[in-house]
Backbone as a chain_set.jsonl record, in Angstrom:
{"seq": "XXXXXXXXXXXXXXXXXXXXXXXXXXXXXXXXXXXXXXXXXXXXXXXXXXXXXXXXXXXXXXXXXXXXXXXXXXXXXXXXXXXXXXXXXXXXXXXX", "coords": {"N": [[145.282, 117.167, 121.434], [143.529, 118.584, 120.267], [143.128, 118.369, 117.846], [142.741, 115.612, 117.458], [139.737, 115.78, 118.219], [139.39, 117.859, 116.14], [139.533, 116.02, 114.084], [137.728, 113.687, 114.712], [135.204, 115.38, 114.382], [135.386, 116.046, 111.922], [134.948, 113.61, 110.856], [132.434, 112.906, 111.615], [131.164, 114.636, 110.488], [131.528, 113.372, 107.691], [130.233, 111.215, 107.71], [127.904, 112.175, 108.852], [126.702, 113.682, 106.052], [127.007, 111.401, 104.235], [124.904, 109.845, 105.546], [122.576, 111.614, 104.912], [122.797, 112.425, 101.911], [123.835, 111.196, 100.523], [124.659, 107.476, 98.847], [121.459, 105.537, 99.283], [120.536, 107.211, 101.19], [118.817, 108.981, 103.893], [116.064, 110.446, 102.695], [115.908, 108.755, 100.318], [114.696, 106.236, 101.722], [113.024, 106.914, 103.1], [110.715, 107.598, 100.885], [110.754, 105.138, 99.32], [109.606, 103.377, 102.081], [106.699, 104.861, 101.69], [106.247, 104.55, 99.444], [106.116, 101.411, 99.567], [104.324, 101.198, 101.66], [102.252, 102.376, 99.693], [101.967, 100.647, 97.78], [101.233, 98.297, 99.436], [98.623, 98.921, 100.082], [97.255, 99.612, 97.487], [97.45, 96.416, 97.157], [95.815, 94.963, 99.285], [93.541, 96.344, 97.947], [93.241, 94.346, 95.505], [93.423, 91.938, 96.517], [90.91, 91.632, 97.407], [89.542, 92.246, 95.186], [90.211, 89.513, 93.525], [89.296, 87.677, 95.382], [86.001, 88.214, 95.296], [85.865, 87.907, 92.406], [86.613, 85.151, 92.281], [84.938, 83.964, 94.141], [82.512, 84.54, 92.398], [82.913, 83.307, 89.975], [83.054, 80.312, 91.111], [80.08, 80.777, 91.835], [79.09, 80.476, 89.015], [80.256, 78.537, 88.261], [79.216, 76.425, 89.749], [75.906, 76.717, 90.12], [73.052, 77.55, 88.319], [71.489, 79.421, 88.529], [73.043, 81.648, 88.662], [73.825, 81.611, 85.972], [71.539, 82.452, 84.572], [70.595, 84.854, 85.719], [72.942, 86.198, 84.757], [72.997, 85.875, 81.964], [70.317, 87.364, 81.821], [70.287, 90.197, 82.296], [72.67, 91.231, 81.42], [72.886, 89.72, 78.504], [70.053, 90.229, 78.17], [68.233, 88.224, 77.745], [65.143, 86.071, 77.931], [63.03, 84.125, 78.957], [60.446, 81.674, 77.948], [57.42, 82.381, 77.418], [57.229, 85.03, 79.248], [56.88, 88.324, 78.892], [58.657, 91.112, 77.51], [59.455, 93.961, 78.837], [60.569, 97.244, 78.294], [62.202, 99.962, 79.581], [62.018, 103.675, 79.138], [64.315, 106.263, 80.317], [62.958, 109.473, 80.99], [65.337, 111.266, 81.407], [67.355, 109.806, 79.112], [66.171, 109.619, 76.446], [66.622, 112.981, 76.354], [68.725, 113.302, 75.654], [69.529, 111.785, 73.864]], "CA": [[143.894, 116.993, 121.769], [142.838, 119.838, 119.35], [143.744, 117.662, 116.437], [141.73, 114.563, 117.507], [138.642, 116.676, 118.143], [139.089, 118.06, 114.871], [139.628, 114.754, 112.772], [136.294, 113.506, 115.107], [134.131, 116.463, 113.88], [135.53, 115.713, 110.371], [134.212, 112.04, 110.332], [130.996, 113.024, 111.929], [130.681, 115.371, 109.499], [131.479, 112.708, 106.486], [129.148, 110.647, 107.741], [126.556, 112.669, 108.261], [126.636, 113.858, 104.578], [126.897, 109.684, 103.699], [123.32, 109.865, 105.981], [121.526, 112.729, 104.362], [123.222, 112.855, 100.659], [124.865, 109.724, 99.738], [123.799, 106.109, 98.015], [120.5, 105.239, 100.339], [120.229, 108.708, 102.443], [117.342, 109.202, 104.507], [114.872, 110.762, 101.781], [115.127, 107.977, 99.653], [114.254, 105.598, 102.777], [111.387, 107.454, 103.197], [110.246, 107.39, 99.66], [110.464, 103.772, 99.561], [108.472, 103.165, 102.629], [106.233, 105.622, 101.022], [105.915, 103.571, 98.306], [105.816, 100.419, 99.777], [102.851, 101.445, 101.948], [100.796, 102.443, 98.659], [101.764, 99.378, 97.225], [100.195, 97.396, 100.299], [96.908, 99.45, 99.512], [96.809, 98.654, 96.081], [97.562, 94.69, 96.667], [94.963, 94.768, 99.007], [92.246, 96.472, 97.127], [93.518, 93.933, 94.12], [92.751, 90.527, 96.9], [89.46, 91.557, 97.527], [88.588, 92.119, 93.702], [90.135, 88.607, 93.416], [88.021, 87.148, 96.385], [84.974, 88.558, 94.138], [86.056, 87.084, 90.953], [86.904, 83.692, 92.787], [83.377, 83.847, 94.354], [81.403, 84.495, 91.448], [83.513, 82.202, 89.03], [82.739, 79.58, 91.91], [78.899, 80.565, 91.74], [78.966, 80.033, 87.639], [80.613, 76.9, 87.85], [78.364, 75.14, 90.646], [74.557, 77.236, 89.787], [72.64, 77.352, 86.923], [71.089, 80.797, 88.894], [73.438, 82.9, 88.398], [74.031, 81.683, 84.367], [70.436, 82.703, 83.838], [70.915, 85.91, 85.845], [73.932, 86.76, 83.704], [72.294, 86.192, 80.859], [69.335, 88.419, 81.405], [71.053, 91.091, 82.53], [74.279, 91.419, 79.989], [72.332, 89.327, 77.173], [68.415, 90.428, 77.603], [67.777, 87.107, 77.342], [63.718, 85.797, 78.659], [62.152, 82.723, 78.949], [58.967, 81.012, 77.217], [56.131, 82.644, 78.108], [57.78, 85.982, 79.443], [56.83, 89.44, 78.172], [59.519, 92.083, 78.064], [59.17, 95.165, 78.994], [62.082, 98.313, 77.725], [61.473, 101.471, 80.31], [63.333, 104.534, 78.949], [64.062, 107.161, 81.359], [63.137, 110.703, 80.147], [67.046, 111.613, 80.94], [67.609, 109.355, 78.25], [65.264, 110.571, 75.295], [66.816, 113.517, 75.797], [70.157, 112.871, 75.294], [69.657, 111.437, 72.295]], "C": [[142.986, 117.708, 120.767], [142.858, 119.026, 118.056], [142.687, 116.561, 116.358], [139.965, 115.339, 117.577], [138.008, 116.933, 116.815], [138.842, 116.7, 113.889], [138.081, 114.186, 113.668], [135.081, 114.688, 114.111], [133.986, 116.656, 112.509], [134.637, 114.839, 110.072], [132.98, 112.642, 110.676], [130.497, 113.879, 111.234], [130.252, 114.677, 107.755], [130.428, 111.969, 106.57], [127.546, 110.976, 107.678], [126.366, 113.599, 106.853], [126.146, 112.764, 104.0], [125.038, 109.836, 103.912], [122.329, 110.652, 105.092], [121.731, 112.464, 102.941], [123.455, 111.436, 99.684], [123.894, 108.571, 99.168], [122.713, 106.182, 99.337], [120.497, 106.265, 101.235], [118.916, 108.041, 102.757], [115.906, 109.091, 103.441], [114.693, 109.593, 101.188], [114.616, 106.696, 100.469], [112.899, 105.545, 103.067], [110.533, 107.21, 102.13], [109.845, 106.078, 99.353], [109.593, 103.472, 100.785], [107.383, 103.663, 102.093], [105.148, 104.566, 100.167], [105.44, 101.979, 98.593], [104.394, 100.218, 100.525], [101.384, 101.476, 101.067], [100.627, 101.095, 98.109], [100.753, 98.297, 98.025], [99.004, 97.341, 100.359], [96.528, 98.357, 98.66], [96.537, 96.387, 95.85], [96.142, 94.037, 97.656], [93.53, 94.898, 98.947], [91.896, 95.208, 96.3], [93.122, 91.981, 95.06], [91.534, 90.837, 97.016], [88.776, 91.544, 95.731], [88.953, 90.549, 93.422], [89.201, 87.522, 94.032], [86.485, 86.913, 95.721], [84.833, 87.946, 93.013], [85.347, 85.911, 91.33], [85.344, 83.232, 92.587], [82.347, 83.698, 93.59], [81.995, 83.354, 89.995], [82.744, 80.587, 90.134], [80.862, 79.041, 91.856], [78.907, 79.955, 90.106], [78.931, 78.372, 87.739], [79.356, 75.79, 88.798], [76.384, 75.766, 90.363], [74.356, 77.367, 88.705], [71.716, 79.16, 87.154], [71.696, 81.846, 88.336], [73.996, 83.225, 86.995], [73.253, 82.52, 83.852], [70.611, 84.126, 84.807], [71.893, 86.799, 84.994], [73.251, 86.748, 82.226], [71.365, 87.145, 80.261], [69.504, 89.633, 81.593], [72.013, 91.407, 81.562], [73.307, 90.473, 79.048], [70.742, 89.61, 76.759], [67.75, 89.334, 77.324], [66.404, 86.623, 78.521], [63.575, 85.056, 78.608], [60.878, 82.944, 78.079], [58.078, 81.97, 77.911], [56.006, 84.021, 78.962], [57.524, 87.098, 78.629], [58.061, 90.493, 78.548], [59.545, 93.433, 77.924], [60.856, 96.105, 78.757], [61.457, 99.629, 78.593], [62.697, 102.671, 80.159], [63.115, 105.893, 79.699], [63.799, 108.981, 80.256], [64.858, 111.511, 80.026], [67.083, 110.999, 79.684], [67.271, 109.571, 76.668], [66.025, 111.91, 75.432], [68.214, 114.173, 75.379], [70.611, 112.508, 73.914], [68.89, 112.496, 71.884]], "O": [[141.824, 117.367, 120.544], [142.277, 119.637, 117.159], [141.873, 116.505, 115.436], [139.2, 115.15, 116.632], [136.911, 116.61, 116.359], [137.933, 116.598, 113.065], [137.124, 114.404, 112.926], [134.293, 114.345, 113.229], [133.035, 117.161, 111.911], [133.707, 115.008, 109.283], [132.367, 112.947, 109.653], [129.272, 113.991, 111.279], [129.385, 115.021, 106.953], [129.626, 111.953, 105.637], [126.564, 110.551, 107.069], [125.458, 114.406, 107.055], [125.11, 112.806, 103.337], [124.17, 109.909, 103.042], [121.313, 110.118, 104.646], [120.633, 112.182, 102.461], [123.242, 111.004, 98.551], [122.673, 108.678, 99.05], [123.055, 106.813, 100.337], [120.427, 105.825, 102.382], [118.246, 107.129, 102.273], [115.062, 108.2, 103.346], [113.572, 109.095, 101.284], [113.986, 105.953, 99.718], [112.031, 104.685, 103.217], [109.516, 106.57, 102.401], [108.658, 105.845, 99.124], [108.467, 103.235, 100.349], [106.68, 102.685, 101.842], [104.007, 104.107, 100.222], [104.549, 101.429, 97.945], [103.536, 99.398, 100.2], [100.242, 101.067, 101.275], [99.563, 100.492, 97.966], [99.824, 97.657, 97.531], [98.283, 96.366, 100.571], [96.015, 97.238, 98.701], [95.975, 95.587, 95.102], [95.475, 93.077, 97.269], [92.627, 94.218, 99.436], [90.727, 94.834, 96.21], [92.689, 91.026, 94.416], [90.865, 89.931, 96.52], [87.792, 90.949, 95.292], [87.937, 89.995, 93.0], [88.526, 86.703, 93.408], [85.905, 85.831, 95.627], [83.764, 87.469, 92.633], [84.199, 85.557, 91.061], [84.73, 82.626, 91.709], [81.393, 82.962, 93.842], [81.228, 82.783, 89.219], [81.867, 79.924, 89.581], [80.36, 77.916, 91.84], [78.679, 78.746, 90.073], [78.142, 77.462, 87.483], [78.858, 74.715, 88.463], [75.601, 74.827, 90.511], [75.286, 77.345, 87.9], [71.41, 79.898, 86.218], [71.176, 82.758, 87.693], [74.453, 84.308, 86.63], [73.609, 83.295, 82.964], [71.049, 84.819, 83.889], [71.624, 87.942, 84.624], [73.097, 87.765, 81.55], [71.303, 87.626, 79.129], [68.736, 90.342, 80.942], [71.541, 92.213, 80.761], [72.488, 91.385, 78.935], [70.213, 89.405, 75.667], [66.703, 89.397, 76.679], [66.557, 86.764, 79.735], [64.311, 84.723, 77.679], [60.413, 83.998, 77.643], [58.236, 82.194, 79.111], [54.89, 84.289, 79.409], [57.951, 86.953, 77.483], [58.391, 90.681, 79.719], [59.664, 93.971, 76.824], [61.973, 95.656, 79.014], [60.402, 100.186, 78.288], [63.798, 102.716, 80.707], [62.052, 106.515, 79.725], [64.334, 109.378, 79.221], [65.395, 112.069, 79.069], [66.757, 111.841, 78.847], [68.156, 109.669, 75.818], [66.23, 112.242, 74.265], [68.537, 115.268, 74.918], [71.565, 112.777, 73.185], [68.678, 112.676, 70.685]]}, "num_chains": 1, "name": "protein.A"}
């Protein structure tokens, strides 16, 4: 009886080593969820910036609004008959 006991308390001992130590233990279980969680973040932070894109690729292609918004904005670009005004902040002056 003393014998079986022992060879029990053996295995349950090998095994739990296998559990804690071995190929796939615990920790790295954890680590991977871990990981897989941030990843789920990141993918989706990364649909909504696509959503955004989509959306505004979508506006380009079907408005002529938001060409001429882009334009004047990122190119400075005015119309006929348009005066343009340049307002520089005093931060700025003295930076340079």
């Amino acid at each position: 009886m003393k014998a079986l006991v022992a060879i029990l308390i053996v295995l349950l001992l090998i095994l739990q080593y296998k559990l804690w130590f071995g190929d796939g233990n615990m920790r790295e279980v954890w680590q991977l969820q871990a990981a897989i969680e941030a990843q789920k973040k990141e993918n989706e932070k990364l649909r909504e910036r696509n959503a955004a894109l989509e959306a505004e690729v979508q506006d380009l292609k079907q408005g002529l609004e938001a060409i001429e918004e882009r334009a004047r904005s990122e190119l400075g670009m005015i119309k006929k008959g348009e005066t343009f005004y340049q307002i520089i902040e005093d931060d700025e002056i003295k930076k340079e």
